[in-house]
C-alpha positions as CSV (number, residue, x, y, z in Angstrom):
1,X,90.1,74.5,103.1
2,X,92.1,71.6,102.6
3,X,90.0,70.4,100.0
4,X,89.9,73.6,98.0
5,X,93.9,73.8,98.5
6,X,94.1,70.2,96.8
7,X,91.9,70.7,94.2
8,X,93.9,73.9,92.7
9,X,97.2,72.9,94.1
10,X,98.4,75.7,96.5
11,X,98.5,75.2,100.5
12,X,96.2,76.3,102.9
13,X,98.4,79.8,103.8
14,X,97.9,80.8,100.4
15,X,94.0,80.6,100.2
16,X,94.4,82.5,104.0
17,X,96.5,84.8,102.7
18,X,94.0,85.6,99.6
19,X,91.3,86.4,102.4
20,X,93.8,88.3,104.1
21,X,94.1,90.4,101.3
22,X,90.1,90.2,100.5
23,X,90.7,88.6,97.1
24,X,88.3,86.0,98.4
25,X,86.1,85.5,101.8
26,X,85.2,81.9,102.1
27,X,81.9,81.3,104.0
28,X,81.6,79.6,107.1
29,X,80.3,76.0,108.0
30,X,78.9,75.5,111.4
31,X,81.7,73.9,112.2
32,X,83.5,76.6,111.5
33,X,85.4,75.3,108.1
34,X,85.9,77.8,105.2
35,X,83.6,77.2,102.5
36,X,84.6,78.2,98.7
37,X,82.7,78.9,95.8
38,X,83.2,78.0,92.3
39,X,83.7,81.7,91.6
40,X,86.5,82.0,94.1
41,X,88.3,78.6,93.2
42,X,88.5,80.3,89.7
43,X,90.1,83.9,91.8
44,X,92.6,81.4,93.4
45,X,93.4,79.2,90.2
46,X,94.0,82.7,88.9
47,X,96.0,84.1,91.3
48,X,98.0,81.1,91.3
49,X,98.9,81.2,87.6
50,X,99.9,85.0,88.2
51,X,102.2,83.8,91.3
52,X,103.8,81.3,88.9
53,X,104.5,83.9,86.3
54,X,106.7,85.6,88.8
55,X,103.9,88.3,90.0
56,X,103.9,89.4,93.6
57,X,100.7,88.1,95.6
58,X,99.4,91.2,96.6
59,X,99.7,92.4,93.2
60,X,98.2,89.4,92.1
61,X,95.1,89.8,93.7
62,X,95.1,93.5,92.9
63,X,95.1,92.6,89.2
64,X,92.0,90.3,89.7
65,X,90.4,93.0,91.5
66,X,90.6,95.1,88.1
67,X,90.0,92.7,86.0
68,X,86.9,91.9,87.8
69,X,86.0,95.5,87.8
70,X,86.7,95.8,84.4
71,X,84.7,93.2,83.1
72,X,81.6,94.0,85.4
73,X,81.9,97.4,83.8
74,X,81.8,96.0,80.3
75,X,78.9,94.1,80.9
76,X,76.8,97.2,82.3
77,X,77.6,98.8,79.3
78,X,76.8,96.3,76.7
79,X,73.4,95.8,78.7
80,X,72.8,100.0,78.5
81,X,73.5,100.0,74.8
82,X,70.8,96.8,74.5
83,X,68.1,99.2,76.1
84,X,69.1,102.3,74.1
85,X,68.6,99.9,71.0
């Protein structure tokens, strides 16, 4: 965790609080240690920049959740409309 919290610049409460609000859930090392993908570095990074713009956390992560939706939606489409072609 510490790691990840250097490498995008925010503490460690604020990647806990983004799995608090299920934003992101890191795996687990043996050891116990939260482990964070690529993918969810780049939902924290995000949520960050939306934090600095003055947005709310919880709404923060609320508008990554749609925008995630959104865009997974998009790209179902775009693949039905290749098969219908």
């Amino acid at each position: 965790m510490g790691r990840a919290a250097a490498i995008i610049g925010v503490s460690h409460d604020f990647l806990r609080r983004l799995g608090e609000l299920k934003l992101i859930t890191p795996l687990r090392s043996p050891g116990g240690h939260r482990r964070y993908s690529k993918y969810q570095l780049r939902l924290a990074i995000r949520a960050r920049e939306l934090c600095d713009r003055g947005t709310p956390l919880e709404a923060a992560c609320r508008i990554i959740i749609l925008e995630d939706q959104l865009e997974e939606a998009l790209r179902i489409n775009r693949e039905r409309l290749t098969e219908i072609d």
